[in-house]
N, C-alpha and C positions, 0 to 999 in steps of 0.2 A: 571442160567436161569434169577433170578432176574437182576443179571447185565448187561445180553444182552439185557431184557425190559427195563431198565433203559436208557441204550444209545441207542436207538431204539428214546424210547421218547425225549430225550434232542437234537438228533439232526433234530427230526420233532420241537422241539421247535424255534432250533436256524434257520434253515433253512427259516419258518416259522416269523421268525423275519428280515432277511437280506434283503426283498424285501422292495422296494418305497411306502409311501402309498400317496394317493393324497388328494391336502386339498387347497378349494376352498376360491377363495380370491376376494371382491367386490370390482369393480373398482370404484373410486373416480374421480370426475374434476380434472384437473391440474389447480395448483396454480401458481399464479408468484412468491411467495417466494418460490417455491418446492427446494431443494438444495437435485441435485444427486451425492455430492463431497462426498459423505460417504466413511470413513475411516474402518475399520472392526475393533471389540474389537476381533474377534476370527472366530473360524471354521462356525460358524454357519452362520457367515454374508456374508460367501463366496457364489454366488453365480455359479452353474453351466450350462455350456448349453450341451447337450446331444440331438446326432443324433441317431432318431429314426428308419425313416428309409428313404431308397432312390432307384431307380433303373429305370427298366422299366416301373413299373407300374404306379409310378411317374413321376410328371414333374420337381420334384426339390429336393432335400432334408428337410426335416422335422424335427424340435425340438422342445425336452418340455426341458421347463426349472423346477431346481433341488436344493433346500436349504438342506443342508446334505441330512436325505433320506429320504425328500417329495417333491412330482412330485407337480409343481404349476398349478392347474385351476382358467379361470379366470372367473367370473360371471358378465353380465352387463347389467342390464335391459333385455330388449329382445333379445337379442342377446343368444345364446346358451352355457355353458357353453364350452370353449375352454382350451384346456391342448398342442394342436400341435400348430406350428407355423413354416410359410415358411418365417418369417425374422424372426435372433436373433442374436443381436449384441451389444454387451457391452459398454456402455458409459464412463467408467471412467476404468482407469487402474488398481484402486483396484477390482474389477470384483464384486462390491455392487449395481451396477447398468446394466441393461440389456432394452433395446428396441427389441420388436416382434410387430410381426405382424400376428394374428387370420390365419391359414390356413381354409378358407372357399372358399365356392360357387362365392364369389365375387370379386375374382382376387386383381387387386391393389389396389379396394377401398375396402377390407376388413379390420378389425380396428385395430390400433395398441394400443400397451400400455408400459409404462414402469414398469419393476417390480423390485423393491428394500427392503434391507435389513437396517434397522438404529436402532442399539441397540440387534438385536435380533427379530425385531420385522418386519415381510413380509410386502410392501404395494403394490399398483396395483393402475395407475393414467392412466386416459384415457385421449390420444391425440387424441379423435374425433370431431371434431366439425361439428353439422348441417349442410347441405349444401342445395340449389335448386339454384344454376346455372345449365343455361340452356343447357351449356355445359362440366358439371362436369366431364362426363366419360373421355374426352378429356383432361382436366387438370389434374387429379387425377393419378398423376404418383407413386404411392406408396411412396419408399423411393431413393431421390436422393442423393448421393453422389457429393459432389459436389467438396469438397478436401479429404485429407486422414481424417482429425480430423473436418469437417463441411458436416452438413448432413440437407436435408432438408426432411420434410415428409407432404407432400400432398399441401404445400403452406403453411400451414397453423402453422409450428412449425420448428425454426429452430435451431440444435443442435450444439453444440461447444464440441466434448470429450476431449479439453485439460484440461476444466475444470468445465466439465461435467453439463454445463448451458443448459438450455430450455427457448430458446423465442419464444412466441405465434407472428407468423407476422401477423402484424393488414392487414382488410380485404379492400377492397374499397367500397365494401357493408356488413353489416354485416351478413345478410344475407346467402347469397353466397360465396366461398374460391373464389382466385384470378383468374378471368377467363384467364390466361396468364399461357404463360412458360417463368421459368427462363432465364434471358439470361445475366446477368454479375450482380457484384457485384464490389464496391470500395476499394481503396485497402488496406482499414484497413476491410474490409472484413466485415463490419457492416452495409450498404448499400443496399441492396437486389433490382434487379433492372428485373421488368418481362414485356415479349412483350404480349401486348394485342392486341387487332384488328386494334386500331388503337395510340396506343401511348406507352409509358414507364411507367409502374406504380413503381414507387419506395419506399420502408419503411424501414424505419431505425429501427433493430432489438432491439437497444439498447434503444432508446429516444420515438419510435412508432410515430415519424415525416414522415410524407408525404411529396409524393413531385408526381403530371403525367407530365408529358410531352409530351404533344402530337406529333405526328412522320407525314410528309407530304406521302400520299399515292405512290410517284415515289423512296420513300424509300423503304415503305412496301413491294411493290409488285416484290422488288428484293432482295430476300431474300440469295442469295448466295454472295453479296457486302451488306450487310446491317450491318455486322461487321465490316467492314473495312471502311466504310462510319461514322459509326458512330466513330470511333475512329480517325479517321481526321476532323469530324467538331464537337464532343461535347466534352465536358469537365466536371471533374468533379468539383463542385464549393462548396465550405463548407460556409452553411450559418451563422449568427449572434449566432446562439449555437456550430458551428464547424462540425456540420452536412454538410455531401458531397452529393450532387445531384448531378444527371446528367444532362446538360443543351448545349444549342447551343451556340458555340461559339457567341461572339460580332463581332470579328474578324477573317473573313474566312481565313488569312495569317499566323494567328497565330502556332508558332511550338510548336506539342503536343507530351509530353514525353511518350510514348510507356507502361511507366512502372505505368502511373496512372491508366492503363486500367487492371483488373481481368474479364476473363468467361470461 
């Protein structure tokens, strides 16, 4: 009798011990030195992404993210404590770093974060920035994919997971994220180049150099040749830092190599 209480009790112990417990983590600003190149010493720094759930009752699939076996929530200002997320995608190869995205009430401007492991030790950096442009719902595309390994999110942060960089792209107001959508980039792919109402606003992710260019409205308002226009008369020009803009030709004859142009 004693040794059927016995095991009785140890495996309400163990059972009792095998689940996830969850353990809330306060998001931080992002820094420009943040370095998500984290290497793991061990199991701990592995991070996991776990589907929760998905189907009809949903529009998408759903994940919390998991450091051996604690469920991550994240905590930030007013915002509600958040453990789901309808984006969750790892940044570096070593799988110590992950980008999500809050599944809430506010679709694609709801907020993202990264959450990483260094040492053993969880952190949680928020890529939200302020906004009141007067058109944010319209620019606030979530997260775009824009190559396999370069990712942008919301304008305002742009990702490299080859090696696992975070640049903040400077604003034209600070204010306000970029009232534009992306529409090509240089072809060393450091260039970021978005159509606004009425020009090119371009930032270079690496140096945070500007550059607008404003665009003639018989361009704008042809928006189905406005790629093909632009790739026959502008060019990309690398300024006295080696920085590339995009700019009007001098020379409307001039032959344009096909392969300077990325979108």
């Amino acid at each position: 009798m004693k040794i059927t209480l016995y095991a009785l009790v140890l495996s309400v112990v163990l059972f009792g011990c095998g689940g996830n417990s969850d353990k809330t983590f306060k998001a931080r600003e992002f820094a420009v030195s943040d370095d998500f190149n984290v290497f793991p010493k061990g199991s701990k720094d592995i991070l996991t992404i776990v589907k929760t759930d998905s189907g009809k009752t949903t529009a998408a699939d759903r994940f919390a993210i998991n450091t051996r076996d604690t469920t991550i929530t994240i905590e930030d200002g007013s915002n509600a404590p958040a453990r789901k997320f309808v984006v969750a995608s790892f940044i570096n190869t070593q799988k110590t770093a992950v980008l999500v995205q809050v599944d809430d009430k506010n679709g694609k401007m709801a907020p993202f974060y990264i959450i990483y492991v260094n040492g053993g030790k969880t952190e949680v950096v928020s890529l939200n920035k302020a906004s009141k442009g007067a058109e944010d719902k319209k620019y606030t595309n979530g997260l775009e994919e824009l190559t396999r390994s370069n990712l942008l999110v919301n304008n305002d942060f742009f990702i490299t997971t080859i090696n696992s960089r975070v640049y903040p792209v400077k604003r034209q107001k600070e204010d306000e994220r970029i009232q534009g959508k992306f529409f090509m980039y240089s072809s060393d792919k450091t260039t970021l180049a978005f159509l606004t109402a009425n020009s090119l606003y371009q930032v270079n992710t690496k140096t945070g150099e500007t550059f607008n260019l404003p665009l003639p409205a018989e361009l704008t308002s042809q928006p189905e040749t406005l790629v093909g226009n632009i790739q026959s008369d502008y060019t990309w020009v690398p300024n006295e830092h080696g920085t590339s803009f995009l700019k009007k030709n001098a020379d409307d004859n001039r032959i344009v190599d096909i392969k300077e142009f990325k979108h």
